[in-house]
Structures are given as structure tokens and as C-alpha cells.
C-alpha positions as CSV (number, residue, x, y, z in Angstrom):
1,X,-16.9,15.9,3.5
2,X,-13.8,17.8,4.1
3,X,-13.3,21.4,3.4
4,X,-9.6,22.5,3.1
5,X,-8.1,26.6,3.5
6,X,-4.3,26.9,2.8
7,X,-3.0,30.1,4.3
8,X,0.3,31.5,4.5
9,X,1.6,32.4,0.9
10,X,3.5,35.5,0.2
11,X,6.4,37.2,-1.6
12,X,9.9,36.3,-0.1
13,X,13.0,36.8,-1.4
14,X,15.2,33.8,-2.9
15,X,16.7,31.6,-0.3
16,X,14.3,32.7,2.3
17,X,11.5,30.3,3.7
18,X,7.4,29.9,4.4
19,X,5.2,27.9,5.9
20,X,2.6,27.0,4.4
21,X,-0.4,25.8,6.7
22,X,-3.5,23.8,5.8
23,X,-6.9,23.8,7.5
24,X,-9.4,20.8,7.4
25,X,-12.8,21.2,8.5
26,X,-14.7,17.8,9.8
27,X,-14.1,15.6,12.3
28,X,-12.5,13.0,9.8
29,X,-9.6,14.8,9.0
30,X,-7.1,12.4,11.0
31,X,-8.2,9.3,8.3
32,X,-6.9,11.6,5.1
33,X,-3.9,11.1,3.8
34,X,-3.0,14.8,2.2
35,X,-0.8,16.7,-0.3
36,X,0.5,19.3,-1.3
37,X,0.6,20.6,-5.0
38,X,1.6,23.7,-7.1
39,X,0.9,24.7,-10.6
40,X,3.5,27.8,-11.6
41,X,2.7,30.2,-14.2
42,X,2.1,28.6,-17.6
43,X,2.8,25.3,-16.4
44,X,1.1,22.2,-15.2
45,X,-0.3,21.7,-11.8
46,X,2.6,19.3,-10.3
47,X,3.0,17.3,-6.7
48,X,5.0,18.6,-4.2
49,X,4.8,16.1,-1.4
50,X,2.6,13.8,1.0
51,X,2.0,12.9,4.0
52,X,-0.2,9.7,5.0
53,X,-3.2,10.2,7.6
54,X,-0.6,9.1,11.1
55,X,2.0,11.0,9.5
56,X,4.5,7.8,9.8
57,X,5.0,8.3,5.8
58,X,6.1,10.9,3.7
59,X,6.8,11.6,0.0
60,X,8.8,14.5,-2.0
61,X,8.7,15.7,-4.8
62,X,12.5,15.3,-6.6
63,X,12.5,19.1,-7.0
64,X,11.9,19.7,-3.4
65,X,13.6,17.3,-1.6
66,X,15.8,19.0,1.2
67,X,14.5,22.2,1.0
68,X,10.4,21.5,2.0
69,X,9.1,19.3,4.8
70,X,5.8,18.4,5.3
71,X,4.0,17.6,8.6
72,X,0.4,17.9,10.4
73,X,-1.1,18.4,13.8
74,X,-4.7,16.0,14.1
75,X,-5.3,18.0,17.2
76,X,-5.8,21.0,14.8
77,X,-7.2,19.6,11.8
78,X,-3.9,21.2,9.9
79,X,-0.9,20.3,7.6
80,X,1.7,22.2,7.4
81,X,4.5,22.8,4.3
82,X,7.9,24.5,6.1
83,X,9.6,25.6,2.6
84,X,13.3,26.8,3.1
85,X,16.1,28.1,1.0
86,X,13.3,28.8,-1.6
87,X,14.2,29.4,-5.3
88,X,12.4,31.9,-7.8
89,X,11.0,28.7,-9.5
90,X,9.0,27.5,-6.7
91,X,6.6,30.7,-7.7
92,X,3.4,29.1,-7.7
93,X,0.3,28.7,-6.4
94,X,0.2,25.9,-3.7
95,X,-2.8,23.4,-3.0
96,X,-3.5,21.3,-0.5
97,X,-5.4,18.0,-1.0
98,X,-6.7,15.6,0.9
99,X,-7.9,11.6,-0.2
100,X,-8.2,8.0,1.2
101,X,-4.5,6.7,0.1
102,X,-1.3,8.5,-0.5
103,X,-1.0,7.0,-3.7
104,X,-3.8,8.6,-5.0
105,X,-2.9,11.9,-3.4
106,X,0.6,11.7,-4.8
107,X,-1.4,11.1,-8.1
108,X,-3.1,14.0,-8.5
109,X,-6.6,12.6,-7.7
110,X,-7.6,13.2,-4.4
111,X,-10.8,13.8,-3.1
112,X,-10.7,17.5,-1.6
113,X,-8.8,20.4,-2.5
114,X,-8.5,23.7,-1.5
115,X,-8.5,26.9,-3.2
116,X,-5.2,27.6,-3.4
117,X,-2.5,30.2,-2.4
118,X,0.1,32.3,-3.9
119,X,3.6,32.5,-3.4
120,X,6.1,34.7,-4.8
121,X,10.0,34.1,-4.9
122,X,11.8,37.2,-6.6
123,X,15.3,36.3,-7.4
């Protein structure tokens, strides 16, 4: 069982950066491969990126590559999402999910997710 806490959503301006961090409870979190996803106003919940449970492999999301970067710390049971030069469509609210293979994460079907949190870009 794994119980995840995203923090670190906000209102920035456009062009201006977050990080978005990701808290794992357990003491399995360093065999989860996680994600991160967002699901804008109106719209579809959609995959952002990956990151497998060493962190040697990492996926993107078309829309975000360049921009966000994805990392984690297995000492701290956390993921991170470091989101720069943001744009207004980025607004969403950003979940972080955890599961037994990235491909399943990337997928949308992971095991765990978290509650979500809100950011803001006004243009």
C-alpha cells in the first residue's frame, strides 16, 4: 500500500516555473515506477511524464518536453516535477501516480494516486 501527497501547486505567472513535489508513504516506494498527470479545466486527465523506480528511465509528454523534468529522491520517499517556462495551458491540476511498470503508469492505470494539486498560469 502506498499513499501519495503532491504539494507545491500555485498561481505563477506565464514563463515562470514550480516544482511540484510528491510524497510516498511505505517502505516500498523505491520499487514504483511513478507519474505524473494533469487533467485541465474541461478536459481529459492526460500524462505528463515518468520516471521508472532507479530513475535510469524517463518519459515526456510531447507537450512538455523541454520545459518539465522529472526526478526522485528514494531516501525521501519523493518525486519531484521542476516545471519551467510555464504556459497558461499547463493550468491544471497535477497527480502523481505510482504502479509496478512505467508502461502502465504512462497508461493511465497505475495503482496509487494522489489527490491532486492545483496550479494556475495566468497569461
Amino acid at each position: 500500500q502506498v499513499q501519495l501527497v503532491e504539494s507545491g501547486g500555485g498561481l505563477v505567472q506565464a514563463g515562470g516555473s514550480l516544482r511540484l513535489s510528491c510524497a510516498a508513504s511505505g517502505r516500498t516506494f523505491s520499487s514504483y515506477d511513478m507519474g505524473w498527470f494533469r487533467q485541465g479545466p474541461g478536459k481529459e486527465r492526460e500524462f505528463v511524464a515518468a520516471i521508472s523506480w532507479s530513475g535510469a528511465v524517463t518519459r515526456y509528454a510531447d507537450s512538455v518536453k523541454g520545459r518539465f523534468t522529472i526526478s526522485r529522491d528514494n531516501a525521501r520517499n519523493t518525486m519531484y516535477l521542476q516545471m519551467n517556462t510555464l504556459k497558461p495551458e499547463d493550468t491544471a491540476v497535477y497527480y502523481c501516480a505510482a504502479g509496478t511498470d512505467i508502461r502502465t503508469v504512462v497508461g493511465g492505470s497505475s495503482n496509487y494516486w494522489g489527490v491532486g494539486t492545483q496550479v494556475t498560469v495566468s497569461s
